[in-house]
N, C-alpha and C positions, 0 to 999 in steps of 0.2 A: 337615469343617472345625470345628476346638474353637470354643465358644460366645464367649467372648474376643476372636477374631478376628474374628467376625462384629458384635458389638457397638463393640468397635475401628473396623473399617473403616465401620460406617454412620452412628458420632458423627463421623469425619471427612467423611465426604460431607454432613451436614447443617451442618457448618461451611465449607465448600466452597462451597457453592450457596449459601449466605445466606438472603434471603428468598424465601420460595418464592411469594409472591404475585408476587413480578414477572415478568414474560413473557421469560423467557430461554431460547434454543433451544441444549443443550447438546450436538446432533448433530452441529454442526458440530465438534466434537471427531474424531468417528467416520468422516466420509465429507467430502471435501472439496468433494461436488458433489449430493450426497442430499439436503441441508438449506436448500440456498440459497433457495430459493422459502419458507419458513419464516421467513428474516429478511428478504429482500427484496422476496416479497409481500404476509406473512401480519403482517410487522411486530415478528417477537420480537426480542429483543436478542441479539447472535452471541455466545453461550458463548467463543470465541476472546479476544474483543479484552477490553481495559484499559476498565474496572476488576474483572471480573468473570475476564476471562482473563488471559492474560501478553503475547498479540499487539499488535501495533502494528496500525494501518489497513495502513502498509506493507506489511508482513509478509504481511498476509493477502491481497494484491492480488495478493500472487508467489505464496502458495500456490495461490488460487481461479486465475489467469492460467495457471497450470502443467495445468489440465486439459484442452484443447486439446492438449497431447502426450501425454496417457492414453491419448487416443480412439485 
């Protein structure tokens, strides 16, 4: 991978993620059911939702809800 791209795509992810002191769990990007305990027990903020992500509460009630027909 030319040196460009690499430079390129890590000034976008540290505008992405914003401040990095704050306790955001970006997992929930990755696994719809991997991370839960991270924001639900551990208390980080869900990578997903608004302001940080593009999700609705809604939205993500239908995603997380949908894993029960995974199993």
């Amino acid at each position: 991978m030319p040196d460009w791209v690499i430079v390129e795509l890590s000034a976008r992810l540290i505008t992405e993620r914003g401040d990095s002191s704050e306790h955001v769990c970006y997992g929930t990007l990755l696994s719809r059911q991997q991370y839960l305990d991270d924001v639900y027990i551990d208390g980080y903020q869900d990578g997903r939702v608004e302001p940080v992500g593009q999700m609705t509460h809604e939205e993500i009630a239908i995603w997380t809800g949908a894993i029960k027909d995974d199993e």
